[in-house]
C-alpha positions as CSV (number, residue, x, y, z in Angstrom):
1,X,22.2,-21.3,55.7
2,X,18.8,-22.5,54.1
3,X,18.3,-22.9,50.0
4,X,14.9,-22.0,50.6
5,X,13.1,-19.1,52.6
6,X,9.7,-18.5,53.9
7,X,7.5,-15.8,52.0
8,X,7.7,-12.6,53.3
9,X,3.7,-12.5,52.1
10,X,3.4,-15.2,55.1
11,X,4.3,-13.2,57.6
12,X,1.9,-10.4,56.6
13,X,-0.8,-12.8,56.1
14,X,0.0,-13.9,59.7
15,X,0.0,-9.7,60.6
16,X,-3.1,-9.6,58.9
17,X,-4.8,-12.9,61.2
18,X,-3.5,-11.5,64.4
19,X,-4.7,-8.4,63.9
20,X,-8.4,-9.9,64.6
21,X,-8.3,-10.4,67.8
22,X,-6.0,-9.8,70.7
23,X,-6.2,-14.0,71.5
24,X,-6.4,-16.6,70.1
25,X,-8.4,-19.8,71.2
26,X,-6.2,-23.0,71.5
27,X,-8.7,-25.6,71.2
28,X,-8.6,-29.3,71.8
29,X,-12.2,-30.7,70.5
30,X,-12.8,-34.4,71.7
31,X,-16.5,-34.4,70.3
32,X,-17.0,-33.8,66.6
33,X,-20.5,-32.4,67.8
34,X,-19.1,-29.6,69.6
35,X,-16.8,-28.5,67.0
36,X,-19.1,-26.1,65.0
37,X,-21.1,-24.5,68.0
38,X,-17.6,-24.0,70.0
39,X,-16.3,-22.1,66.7
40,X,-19.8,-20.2,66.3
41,X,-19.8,-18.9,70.3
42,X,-15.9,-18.0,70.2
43,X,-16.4,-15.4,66.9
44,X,-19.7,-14.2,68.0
45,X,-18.0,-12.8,70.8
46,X,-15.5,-11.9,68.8
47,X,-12.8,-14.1,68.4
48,X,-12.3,-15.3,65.0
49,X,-9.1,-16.8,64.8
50,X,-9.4,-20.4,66.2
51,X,-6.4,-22.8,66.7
52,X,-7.4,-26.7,67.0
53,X,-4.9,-28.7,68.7
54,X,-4.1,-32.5,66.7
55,X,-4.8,-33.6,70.3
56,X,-7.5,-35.7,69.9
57,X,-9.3,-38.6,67.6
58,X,-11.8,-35.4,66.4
59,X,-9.4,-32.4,65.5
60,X,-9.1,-32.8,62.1
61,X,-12.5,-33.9,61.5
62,X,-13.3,-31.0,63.5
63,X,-10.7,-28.3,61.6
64,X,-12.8,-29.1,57.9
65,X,-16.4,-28.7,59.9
66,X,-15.2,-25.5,61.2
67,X,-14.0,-24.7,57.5
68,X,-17.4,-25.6,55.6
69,X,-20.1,-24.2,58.4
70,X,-18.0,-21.4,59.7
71,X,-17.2,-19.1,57.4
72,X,-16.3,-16.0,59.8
73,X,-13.8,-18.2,61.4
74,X,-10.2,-18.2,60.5
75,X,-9.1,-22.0,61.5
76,X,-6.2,-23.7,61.9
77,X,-4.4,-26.4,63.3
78,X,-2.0,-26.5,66.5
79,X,0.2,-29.0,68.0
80,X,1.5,-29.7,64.6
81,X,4.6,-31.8,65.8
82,X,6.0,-33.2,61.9
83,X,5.6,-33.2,58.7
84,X,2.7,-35.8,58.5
85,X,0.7,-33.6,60.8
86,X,1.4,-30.5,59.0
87,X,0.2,-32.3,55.5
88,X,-3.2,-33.3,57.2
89,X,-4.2,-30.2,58.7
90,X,-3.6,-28.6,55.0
91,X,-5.7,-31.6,53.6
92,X,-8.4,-30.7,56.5
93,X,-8.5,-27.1,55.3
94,X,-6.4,-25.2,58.2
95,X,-5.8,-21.6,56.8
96,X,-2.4,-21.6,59.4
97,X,-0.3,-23.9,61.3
98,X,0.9,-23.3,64.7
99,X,3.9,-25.7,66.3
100,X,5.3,-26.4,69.8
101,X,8.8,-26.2,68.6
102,X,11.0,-25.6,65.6
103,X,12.7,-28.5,63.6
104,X,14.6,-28.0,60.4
105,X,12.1,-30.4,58.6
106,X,8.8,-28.4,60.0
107,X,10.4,-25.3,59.2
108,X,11.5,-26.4,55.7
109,X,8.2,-28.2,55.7
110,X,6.0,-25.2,55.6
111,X,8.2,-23.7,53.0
112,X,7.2,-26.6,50.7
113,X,4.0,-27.2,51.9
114,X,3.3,-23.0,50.9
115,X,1.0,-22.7,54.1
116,X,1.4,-19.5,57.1
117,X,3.3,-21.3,59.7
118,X,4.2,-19.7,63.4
119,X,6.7,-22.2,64.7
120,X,6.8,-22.5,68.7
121,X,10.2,-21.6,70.4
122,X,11.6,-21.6,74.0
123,X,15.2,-20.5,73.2
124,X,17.2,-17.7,71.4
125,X,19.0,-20.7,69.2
126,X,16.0,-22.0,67.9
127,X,14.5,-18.7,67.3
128,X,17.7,-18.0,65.3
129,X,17.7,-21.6,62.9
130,X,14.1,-20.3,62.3
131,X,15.2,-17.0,61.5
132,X,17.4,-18.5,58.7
133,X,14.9,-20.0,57.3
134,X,13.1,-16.9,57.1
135,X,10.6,-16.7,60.1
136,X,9.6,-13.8,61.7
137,X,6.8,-14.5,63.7
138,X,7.0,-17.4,66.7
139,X,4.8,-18.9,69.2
140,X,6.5,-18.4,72.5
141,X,5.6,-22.0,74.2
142,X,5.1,-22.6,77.0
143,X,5.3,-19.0,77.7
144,X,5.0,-18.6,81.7
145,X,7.5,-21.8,82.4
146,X,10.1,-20.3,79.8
147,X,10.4,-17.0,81.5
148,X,7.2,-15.0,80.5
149,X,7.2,-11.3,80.3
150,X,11.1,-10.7,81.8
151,X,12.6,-13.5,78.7
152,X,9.8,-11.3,75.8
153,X,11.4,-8.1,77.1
154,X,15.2,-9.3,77.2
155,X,14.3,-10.4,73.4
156,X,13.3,-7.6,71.7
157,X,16.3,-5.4,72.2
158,X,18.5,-7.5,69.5
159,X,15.4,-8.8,67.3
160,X,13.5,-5.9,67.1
161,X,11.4,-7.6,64.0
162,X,10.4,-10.5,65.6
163,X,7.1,-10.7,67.1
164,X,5.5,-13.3,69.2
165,X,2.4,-15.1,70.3
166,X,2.6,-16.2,73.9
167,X,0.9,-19.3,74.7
168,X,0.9,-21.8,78.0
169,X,-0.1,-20.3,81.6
170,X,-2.1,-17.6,80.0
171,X,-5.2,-16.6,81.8
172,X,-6.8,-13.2,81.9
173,X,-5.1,-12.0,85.0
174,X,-1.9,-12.0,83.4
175,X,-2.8,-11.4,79.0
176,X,-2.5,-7.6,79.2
177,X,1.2,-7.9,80.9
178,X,2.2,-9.5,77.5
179,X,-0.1,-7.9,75.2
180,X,1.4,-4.6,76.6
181,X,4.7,-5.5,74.8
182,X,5.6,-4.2,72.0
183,X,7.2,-7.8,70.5
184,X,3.7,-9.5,71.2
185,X,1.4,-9.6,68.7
186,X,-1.6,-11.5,70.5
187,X,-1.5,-14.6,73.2
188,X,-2.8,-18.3,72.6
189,X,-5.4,-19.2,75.5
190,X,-6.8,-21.9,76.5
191,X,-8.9,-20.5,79.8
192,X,-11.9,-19.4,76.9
193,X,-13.3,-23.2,76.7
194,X,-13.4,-25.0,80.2
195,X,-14.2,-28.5,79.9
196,X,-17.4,-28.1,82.1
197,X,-19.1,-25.1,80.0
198,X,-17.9,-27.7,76.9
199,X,-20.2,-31.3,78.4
200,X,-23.0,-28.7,79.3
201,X,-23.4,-27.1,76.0
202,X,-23.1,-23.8,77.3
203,X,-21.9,-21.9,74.3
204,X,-23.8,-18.5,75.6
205,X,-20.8,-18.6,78.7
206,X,-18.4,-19.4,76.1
207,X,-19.6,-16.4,74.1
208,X,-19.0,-14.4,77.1
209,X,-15.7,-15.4,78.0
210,X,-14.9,-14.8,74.2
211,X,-16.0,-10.9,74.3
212,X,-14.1,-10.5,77.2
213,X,-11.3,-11.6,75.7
214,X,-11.6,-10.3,72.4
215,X,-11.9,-6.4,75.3
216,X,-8.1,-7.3,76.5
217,X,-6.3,-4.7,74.6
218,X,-7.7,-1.7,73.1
């Protein structure tokens, strides 16, 4: 068992974020340039709550751009793998961190760190070592390779307070089957920003796809 515990005021803070939009945008910006007419397209049509992968040479640059010439976004950083990540996307300005898995120093990390954290989980075990450390809320990653809907389902019987956000093999033919669960509290995608509409600069498609998305459920 843990010494320390994440703040229950995290988790509603991370209730209150999800409750924006039904998805959430997993970004991975490899032009500064783009990084503040992406953001601007995606919450005009209505999705506020952007996650920027530390994938490239840009995303941190691109996470405190966001930040200052944003202000109706919600951004944060994804693909936060360790502790070194997680202090620079704080120092960028991220409002949240999201993970690809669970390690006791992330996870203890966070705590110390005093920053929303949704650590990513595959497995009942690591959801559980999370849960001692007081998580409630997880990023199911990669969701459709894990099991998908049939593994969410099977969960939610003996966890009934955990609540997840599905990401990997997402697209909109297949978001309402997880958004209809009642242990999903919104999905990651990454179908909202194809690499094509991104080199032509066509943030009015981008728009579109985002207002589609932000329709999914409700």
């Amino acid at each position: 068992m843990t010494t320390s515990n994440y703040p229950a005021t995290f988790i509603s803070q991370i209730d209150d974020l999800v409750a924006l939009a039904p998805v959430i945008p997993v970004l991975k910006i490899e032009h500064l340039e783009d990084a503040v007419p992406l953001a601007q397209a995606l919450v005009d049509g209505g999705l506020p709550v952007l996650e920027i992968t530390l994938r490239s040479d840009a995303a941190l640059d691109a996470i405190r751009a966001i930040a200052e010439h944003v202000p109706e976004a919600r951004v944060g950083a994804g693909t936060v793998t360790n502790t070194a990540n997680l202090q620079a996307a704080i120092d960028a300005g991220s409002e949240f961190v999201f993970t690809p898995g669970a390690t006791p120093a992330l996870l203890a990390g966070a705590i110390a760190a005093n920053i929303p954290m949704v650590p990513g989980i595959q497995t009942v075990s690591e959801m559980m070592t999370a849960m001692d450390f007081g998580y409630r809320r997880f990023k199911f990653f990669p969701a459709a390779a894990a099991g998908g809907t049939a593994i969410l389902k099977s969960i939610a019987g003996p966890f009934p307070e955990v609540r997840f956000c599905p990401t990997g093999g997402i697209r909109p033919g297949n978001a309402n089957d997880y958004l209809s669960l009642g242990n999903v509290m919104c999905v990651g995608g990454t179908w909202l920003t194809p690499d094509e509409l991104i080199a032509a600069k066509d943030w009015d498609a981008i728009r579109e796809l985002a207002r589609s998305a932000s329709n999914l459920r409700g």
